[in-house]
TIMI-449123 format. One line per field, with one value per residue (C-alpha): residue number from 1; chain; x, y, z. Coordinates in steps of 0.1 Angstrom, whole numbers, plus 5000, padded with zeros to 4 digits. Example, Ala and Ser with C-alpha at 12.3 -4.5 7.8 and 13.67 -1.06 7.14 Angstrom:
BEGIN
n (1_2)
chain (A_A)
x (5123_5137)
y (4955_4989)
z (5078_5071)
//
This chain:
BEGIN
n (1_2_3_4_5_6_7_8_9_10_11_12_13_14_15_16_17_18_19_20_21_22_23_24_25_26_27_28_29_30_31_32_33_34_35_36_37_38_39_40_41_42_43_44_45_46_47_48_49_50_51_52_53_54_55_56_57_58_59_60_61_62_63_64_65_66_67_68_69_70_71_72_73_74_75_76_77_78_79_80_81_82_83_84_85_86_87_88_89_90_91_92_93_94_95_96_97_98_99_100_101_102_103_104_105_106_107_108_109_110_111_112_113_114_115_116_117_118_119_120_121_122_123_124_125_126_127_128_129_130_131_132_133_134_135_136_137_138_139_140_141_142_143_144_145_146_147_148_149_150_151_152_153_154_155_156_157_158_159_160_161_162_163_164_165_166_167_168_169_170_171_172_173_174_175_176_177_178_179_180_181_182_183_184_185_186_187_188_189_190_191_192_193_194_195_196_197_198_199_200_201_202_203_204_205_206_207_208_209_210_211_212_213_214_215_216_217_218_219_220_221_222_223_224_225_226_227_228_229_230_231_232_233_234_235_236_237_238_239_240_241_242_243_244_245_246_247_248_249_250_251_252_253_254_255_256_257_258_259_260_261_262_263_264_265_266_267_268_269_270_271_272_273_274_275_276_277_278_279_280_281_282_283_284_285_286_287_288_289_290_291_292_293_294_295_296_297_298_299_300_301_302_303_304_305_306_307_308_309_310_311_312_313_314_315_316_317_318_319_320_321_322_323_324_325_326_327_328_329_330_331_332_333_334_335_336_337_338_339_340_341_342_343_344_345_346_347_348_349_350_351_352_353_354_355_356_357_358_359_360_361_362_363_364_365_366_367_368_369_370_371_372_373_374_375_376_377_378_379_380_381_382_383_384_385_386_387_388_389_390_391_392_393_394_395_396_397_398_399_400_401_402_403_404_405_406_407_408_409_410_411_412_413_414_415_416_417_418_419_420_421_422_423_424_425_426_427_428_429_430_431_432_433_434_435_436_437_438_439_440_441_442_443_444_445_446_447_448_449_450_451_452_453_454_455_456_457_458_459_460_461_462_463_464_465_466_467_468_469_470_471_472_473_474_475_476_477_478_479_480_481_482_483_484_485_486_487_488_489_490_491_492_493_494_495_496_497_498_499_500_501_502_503_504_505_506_507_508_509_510_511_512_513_514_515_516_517_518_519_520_521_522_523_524_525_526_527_528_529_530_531_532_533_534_535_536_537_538_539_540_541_542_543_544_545_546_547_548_549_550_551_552_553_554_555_556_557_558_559_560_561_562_563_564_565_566_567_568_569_570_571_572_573_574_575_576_577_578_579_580_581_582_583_584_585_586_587)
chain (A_A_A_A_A_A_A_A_A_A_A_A_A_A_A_A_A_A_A_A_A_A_A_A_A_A_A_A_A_A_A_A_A_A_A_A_A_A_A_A_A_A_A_A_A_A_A_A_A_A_A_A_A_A_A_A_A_A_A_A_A_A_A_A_A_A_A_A_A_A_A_A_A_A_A_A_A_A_A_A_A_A_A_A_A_A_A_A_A_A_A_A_A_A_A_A_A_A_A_A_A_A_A_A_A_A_A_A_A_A_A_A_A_A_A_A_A_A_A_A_A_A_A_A_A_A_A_A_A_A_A_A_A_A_A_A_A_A_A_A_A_A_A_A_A_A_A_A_A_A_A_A_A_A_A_A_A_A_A_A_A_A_A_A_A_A_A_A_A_A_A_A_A_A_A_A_A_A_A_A_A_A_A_A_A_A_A_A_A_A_A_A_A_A_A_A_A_A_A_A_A_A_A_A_A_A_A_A_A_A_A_A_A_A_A_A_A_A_A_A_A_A_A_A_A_A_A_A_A_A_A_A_A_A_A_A_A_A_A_A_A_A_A_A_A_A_A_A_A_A_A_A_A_A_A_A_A_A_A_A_A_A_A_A_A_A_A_A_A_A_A_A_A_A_A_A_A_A_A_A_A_A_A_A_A_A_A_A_A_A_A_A_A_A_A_A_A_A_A_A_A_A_A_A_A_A_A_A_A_A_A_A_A_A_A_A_A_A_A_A_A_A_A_A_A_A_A_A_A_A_A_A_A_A_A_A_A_A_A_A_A_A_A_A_A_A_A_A_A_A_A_A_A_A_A_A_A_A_A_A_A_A_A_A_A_A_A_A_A_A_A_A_A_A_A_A_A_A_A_A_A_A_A_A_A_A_A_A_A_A_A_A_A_A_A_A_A_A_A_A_A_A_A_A_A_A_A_A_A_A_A_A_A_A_A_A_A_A_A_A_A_A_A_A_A_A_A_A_A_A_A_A_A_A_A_A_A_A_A_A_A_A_A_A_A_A_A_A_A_A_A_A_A_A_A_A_A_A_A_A_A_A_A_A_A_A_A_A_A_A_A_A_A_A_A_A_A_A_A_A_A_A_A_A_A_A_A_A_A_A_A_A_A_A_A_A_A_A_A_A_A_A_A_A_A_A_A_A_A_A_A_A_A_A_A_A_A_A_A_A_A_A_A_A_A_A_A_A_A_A_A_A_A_A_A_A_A_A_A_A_A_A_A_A_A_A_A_A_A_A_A_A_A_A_A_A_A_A_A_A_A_A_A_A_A_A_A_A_A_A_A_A_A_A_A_A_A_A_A_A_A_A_A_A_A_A_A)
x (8933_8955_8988_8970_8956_8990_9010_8985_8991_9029_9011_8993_9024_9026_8991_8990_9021_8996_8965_8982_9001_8971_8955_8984_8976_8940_8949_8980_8949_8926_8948_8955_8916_8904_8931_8914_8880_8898_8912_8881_8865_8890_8889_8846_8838_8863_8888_8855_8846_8862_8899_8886_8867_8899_8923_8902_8897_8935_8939_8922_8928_8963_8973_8945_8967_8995_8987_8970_9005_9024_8999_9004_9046_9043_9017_9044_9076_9053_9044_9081_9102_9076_9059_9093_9105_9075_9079_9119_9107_9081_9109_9130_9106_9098_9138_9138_9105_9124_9155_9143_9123_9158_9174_9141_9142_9160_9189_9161_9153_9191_9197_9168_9178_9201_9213_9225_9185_9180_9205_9183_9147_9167_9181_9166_9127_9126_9133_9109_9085_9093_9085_9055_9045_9048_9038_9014_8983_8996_9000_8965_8948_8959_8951_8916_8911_8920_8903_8869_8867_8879_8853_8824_8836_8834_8801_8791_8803_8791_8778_8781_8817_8822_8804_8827_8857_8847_8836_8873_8889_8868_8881_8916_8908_8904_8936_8956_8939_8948_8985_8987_8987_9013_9040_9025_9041_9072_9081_9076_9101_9126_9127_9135_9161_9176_9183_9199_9228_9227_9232_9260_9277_9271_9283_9314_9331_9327_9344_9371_9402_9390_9381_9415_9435_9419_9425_9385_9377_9361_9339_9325_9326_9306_9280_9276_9273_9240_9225_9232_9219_9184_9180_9191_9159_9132_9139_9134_9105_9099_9106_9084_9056_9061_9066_9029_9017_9025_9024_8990_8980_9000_8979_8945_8957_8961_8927_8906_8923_8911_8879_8878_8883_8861_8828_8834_8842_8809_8790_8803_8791_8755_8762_8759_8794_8811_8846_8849_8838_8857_8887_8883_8871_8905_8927_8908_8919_8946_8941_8922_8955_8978_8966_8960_9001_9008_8986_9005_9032_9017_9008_9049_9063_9029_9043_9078_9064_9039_9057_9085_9063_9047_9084_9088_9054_9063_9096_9072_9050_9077_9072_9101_9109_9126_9108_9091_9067_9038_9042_9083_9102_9133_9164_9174_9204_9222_9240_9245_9231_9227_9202_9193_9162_9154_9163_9156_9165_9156_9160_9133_9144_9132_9164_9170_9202_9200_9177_9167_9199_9200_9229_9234_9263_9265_9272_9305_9317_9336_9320_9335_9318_9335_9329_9329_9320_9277_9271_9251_9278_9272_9235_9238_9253_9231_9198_9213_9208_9176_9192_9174_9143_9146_9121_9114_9127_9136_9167_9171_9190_9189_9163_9138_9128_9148_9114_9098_9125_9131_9154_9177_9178_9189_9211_9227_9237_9255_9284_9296_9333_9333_9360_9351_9351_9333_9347_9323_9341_9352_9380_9387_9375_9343_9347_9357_9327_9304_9301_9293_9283_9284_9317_9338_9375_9388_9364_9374_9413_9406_9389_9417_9448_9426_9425_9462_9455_9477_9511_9489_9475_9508_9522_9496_9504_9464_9458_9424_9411_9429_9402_9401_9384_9356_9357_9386_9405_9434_9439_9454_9429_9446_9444_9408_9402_9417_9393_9367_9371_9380_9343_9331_9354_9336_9303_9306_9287_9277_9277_9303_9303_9333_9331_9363_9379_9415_9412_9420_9452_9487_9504_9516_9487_9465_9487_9477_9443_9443_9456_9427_9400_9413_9410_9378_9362_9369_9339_9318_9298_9321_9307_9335_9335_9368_9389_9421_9412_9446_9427_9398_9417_9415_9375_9354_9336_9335_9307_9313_9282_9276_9249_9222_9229_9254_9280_9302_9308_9337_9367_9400_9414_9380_9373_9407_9404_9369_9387_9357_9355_9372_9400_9405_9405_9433_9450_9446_9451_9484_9492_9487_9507_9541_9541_9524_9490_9478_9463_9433_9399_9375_9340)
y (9185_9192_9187_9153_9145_9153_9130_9097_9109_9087_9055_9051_9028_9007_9001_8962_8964_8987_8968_8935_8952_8969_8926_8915_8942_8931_8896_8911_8927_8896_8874_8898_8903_8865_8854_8869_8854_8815_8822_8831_8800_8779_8792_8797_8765_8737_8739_8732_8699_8667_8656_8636_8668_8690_8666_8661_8701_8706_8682_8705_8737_8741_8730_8759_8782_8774_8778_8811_8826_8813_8830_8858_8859_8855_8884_8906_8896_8916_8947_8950_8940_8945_8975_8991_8984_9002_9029_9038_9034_9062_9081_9076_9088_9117_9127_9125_9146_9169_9169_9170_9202_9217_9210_9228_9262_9290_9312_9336_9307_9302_9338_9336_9302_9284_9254_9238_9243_9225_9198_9194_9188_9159_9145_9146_9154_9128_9101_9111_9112_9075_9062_9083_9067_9034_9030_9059_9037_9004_9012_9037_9005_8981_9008_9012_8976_8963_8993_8991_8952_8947_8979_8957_8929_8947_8961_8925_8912_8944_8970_8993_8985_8992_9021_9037_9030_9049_9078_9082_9072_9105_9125_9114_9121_9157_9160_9144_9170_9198_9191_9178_9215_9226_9192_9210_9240_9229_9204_9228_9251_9216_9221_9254_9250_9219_9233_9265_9243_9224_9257_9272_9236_9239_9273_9272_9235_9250_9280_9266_9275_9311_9304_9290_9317_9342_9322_9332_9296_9308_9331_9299_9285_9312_9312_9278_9280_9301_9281_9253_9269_9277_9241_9232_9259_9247_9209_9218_9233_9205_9176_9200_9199_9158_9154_9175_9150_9114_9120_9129_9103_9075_9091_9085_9047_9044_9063_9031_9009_9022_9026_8991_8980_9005_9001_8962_8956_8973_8957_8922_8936_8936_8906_8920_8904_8873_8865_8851_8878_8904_8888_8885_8918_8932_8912_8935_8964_8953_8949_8983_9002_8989_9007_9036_9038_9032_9062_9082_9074_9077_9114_9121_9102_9122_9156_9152_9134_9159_9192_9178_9170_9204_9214_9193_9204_9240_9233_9210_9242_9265_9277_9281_9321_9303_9278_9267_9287_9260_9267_9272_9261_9246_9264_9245_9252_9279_9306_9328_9363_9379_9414_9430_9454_9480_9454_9462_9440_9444_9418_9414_9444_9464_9484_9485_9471_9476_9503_9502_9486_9475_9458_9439_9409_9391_9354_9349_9390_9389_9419_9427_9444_9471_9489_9489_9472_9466_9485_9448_9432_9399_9406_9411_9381_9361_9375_9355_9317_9325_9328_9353_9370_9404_9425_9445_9445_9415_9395_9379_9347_9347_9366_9348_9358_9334_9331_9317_9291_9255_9262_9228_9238_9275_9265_9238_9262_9286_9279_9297_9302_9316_9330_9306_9273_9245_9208_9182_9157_9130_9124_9147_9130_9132_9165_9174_9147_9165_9188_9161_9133_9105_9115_9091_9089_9101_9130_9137_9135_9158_9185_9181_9189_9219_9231_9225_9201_9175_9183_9183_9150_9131_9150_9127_9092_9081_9107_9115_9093_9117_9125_9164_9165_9182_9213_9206_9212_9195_9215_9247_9275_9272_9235_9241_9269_9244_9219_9235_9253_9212_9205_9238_9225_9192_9212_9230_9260_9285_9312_9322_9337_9349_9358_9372_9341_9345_9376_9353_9336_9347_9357_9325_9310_9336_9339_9300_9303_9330_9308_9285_9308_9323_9289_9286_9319_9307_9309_9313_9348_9359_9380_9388_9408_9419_9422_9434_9456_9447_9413_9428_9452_9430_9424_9437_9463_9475_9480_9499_9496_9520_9534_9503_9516_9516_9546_9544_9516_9512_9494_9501_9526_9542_9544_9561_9585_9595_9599_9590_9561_9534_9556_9563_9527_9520_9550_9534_9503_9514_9533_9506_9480_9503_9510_9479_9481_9447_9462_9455_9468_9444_9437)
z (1874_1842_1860_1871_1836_1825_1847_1842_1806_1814_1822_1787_1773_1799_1807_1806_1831_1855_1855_1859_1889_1906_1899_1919_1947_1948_1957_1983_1997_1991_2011_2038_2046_2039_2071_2100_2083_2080_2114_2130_2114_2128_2162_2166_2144_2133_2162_2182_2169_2173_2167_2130_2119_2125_2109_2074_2077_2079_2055_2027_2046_2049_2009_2001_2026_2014_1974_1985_2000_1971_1945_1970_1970_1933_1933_1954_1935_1905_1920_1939_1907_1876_1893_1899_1866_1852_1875_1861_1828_1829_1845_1814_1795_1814_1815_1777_1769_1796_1778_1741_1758_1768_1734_1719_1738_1726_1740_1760_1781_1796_1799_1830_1841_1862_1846_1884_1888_1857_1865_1896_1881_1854_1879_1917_1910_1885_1910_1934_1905_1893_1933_1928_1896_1907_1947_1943_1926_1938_1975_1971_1957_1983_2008_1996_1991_2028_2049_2024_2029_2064_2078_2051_2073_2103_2101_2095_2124_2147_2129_2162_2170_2133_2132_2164_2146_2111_2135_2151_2113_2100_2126_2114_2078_2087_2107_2074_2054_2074_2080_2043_2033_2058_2041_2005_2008_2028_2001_1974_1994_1995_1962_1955_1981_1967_1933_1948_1960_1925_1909_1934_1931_1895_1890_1917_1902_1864_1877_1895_1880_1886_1917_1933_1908_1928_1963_1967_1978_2009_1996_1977_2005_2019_1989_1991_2030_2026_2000_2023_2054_2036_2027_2059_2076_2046_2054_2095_2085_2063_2095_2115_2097_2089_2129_2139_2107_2119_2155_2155_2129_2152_2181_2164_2154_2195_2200_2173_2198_2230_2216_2207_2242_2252_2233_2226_2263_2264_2243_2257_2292_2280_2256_2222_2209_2218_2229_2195_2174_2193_2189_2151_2152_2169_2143_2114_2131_2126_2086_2087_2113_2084_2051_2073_2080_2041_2035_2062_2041_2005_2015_2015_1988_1969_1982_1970_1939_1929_1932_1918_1887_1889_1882_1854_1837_1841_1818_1794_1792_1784_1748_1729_1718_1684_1663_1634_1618_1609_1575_1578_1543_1535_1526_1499_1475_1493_1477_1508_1504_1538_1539_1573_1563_1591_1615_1653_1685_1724_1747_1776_1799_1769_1766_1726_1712_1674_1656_1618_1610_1569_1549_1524_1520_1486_1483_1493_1504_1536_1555_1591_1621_1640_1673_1712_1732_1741_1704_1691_1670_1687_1682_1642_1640_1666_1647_1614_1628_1648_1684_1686_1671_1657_1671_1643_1602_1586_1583_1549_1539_1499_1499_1524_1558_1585_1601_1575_1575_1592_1618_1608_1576_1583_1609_1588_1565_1593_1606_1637_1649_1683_1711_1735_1720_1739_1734_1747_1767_1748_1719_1691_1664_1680_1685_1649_1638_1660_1624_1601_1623_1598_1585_1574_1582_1555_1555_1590_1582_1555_1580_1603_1574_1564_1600_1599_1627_1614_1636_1665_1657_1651_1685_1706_1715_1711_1677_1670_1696_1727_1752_1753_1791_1804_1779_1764_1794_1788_1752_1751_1732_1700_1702_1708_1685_1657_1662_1661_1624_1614_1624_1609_1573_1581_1587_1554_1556_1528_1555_1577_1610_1631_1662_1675_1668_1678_1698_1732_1715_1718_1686_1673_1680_1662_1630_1625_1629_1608_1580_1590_1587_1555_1538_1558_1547_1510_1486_1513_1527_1559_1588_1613_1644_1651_1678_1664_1635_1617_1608_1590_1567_1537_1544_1514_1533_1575_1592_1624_1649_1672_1694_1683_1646_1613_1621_1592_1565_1535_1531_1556_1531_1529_1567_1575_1548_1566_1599_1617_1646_1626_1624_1658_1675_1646_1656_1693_1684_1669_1703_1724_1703_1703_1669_1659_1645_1662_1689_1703_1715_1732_1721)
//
């Protein structure tokens, strides 16, 4: 009752648009019924009297008939055109409550989930939704509407004839009910099926380059073969289950027939019903036979309709892990200090990450974090923004818990430099704007000289307005990696956050980002995770993270002089370079 609640909860702004659409279904359904009753008139009184009295009734009867079908083609050019109308416009509303939901949850939510699945319940439960929304009350109130008023009219015109043909319609009410519990649970399985082969289409086509690198396109193939096969077994369990449904519906439509001719040949026998009312009697069978098919019907498109909007509610009734505390503040004039007090971190599995971990980075310090790979350097620096929620301690941002902070504002003031850089598809200056959306040129061109972005710029025939493809794809990762510190310089953050920025760039490459970032880290509080430890040995102080906690911290000079773990990933570092100290170690 909730989930139903919730869904007629999507009708409330277009109201006027679904009344005046279930009015022009009433007089569909009017018209329908009233025929059989002018026909019968015609052919048991007026078309029985003399040639004068059937001419001056023709003469007001047909211009009635005809006004009534044009009121009723005006009636149905509503409900097919208005009706639909309505129907896409709830689904637009429905796909942005869905998507503003997706924006809202935090990082928790897409480590767990699919995002083919999710692609899925935008896109292809939606629809079947929207048909839902708009022929579900329309073509239930029609329904209603023609099989209450022709069986009234019925009983009036036999109330025993009538009366055999509710007692075989009852019989087919129960059958509906029982198979509609079989379609139920197939169509939920459609569903579930359908967004496996969104996500392995999803997941194989954003993989591809690996994919055909590694020649492995059969075993896609094979992957997506399975997912494909399952869909393929759910939906013949599906058709199976549709087949047992309107077979035996269509057989109980045959059965009111027969016993029609059965009980009225009957009744004429002992002379209970004339010719004439029979025969009117038989055409609102036919009036009553056709709702009963749209219902057939109905009960599908309601199937699909209805679990896929029991997968949309279960995304609407996701709670985010990050947001707002209801009394949250603004961070307001940011200096930023950065303090982890006894900080601790697990993720759902339960296995801990980081234990009692406490620092402290001063407005403007460029700390660096150290270690191998799975000790929770990423973590530190995810726990700063609100990614994630530490689990225990407190994480400080000049002096106030993040928690108790408005996650724009907080955010706003973080910028975030990653390995992976992710370009949305369009041009670079949207890209690079994408920091400071309502930049203005100049502020843009002044990002993209900082990010020593320029030559790149002036090398393409279309400049700034160069489309970068799907990720970026037709950028090479320093390209890339440029662009995105011109929206962070754009951005302007008071805090810093570097996460092994260059450490997939060749060396050319890395040595001008590095120039980048320098001017980038300027005045502001840096936190870098390195990759090569040659480019943190000018950072005021080295954290090295390992085992969940703090193992050693000081400056370069101070860590080698300890001859602890700093010292020995330089010393391999150095090994592994050849003499150079540029190695690397991998987070």
């Amino acid at each position: 009752m909730q989930t139903f609640k919730y869904f007629v909860s999507f009708y409330k702004p277009y109201k006027g648009m679904f009344f005046l659409d279930l009015f022009c279904a009433a007089v569909i359904s009017a018209v329908d019924i009233a025929f059989p009753l002018i026909f019968g008139w015609c052919t048991g009184t007026l078309f029985l009297e003399g040639p004068d009295a059937i001419y001056h009734g023709l003469t007001w009867l047909i211009p009635a008939m005809l006004v009534m079908y044009i009121v009723k083609a005006a009636c149905r050019y509503y409900v097919t055109c208005q009706g639909h109308i309505m129907g896409a416009k709830m689904e637009t509303d429905m796909r942005r409550d869905l998507f503003e939901q997706l924006q809202r949850l935090s990082f928790g939510f897409y480590d767990r989930t699919n995002t083919g699945t999710l692609t899925s319940r935008i896109v292809s439960d939606l629809f079947d939704i929207s048909e839902l929304a708009h022929h579900g009350p329309e073509n239930l109130f029609i329904s209603l509407i023609k099989i209450l008023g022709s069986f009234a009219v019925m009983l009036c015109i036999n109330w025993q004839l009538g009366l055999c043909l509710g007692a075989v319609t009852l019989v087919m009410l129960w059958f509906s009910a029982v198979q509609n519990k079989r379609m139920e649970a197939t169509f939920a399985d459609n569903r579930k099926k359908v967004a496996g082969i969104n996500a392995s289409v999803v997941d194989s086509l954003e993989g591809i380059r690996v994919v055909q690198s590694f020649a492995n396109e059969p075993l896609e193939l094979q992957k997506f073969g399975k997912a494909n096969e399952n869909y393929l077994k759910s939906k013949e369990a599906n058709y199976r289950a549709m087949g047992a449904y309107y077979t035996g519906n269509h057989f109980f439509q045959g059965l009111l027939y027969v016993t029609i001719v059965l009980a009225g040949g009957l009744l004429a026998a002992r002379g209970e019903i004339s010719i004439g009312e029979l025969a009117t009697f038989v055409l609102y069978v036919n009036v009553f036979v056709s709702p009963l098919e749209i219902l057939i019907e109905l009960t599908e498109m309601f199937q699909k309709g209805f679990s896929g909007f029991r997968r949309f509610e279960e995304i609407m009734k996701e709670v985010p892990d990050i947001q707002d505390a209801p009394d949250a503040g603004e961070l307001r004039d940011v200096k930023g200090d950065v303090s982890f007090h006894d900080v601790s971190f697990a993720y759902e599995d339960g296995v801990p990450v980081l234990e009692n971990i406490s620092f402290d980075i001063p407005a403007g310090r460029n700390v660096a974090l150290a270690g191998p790979s799975g000790s929770g350097k990423t973590t530190i620096c995810s726990l700063i923004p609100r990614f994630y929620d530490a689990t225990a301690g407190e994480v400080l941002v000049d002096g106030q818990n993040v928690k108790d902070l408005q996650l724009h504002s907080l955010r706003d003031a973080i910028g975030v430099v990653q390995q992976d850089v992710y370009l949305f598809d369009g041009t670079i200056a949207d890209n690079i704007r994408y920091g400071k959306w309502d930049a203005t040129e100049e502020e843009i061109m002044d990002a993209v000289r900082k990010a020593n972005l320029q030559d790149l710029i002036d090398s393409l025939a279309d400049g700034l307005e160069t489309q970068v493809g799907e990720k970026g794809t037709r950028l090479s990762g320093g390209q890339k990696q440029r662009i995105s510190i011109a929206r962070l310089f754009l951005k302007d953050p008071k805090i810093l956050i570097l996460d092994e920025a260059t450490s997939a760039l060749d060396n050319e490459s890395e040595a001008v980002i590095q120039r980048s970032l320098r001017d980038l880290a300027k005045g502001r509080t840096c936190l870098t995770i390195a990759h090569r430890l040659s480019t943190i040995q000018n950072a005021d102080e080295i954290l090295v993270i390992d085992d969940g906690g703090i193992a050693e911290r000081g400056t370069h000079k101070e860590l080698m002089k300890k001859n602890g773990i700093y010292a020995r990933y330089c010393r391999i570092q150095f090994e592994n370079a050849g003499g150079d100290a540029d190695g690397g170690i991998r987070e």
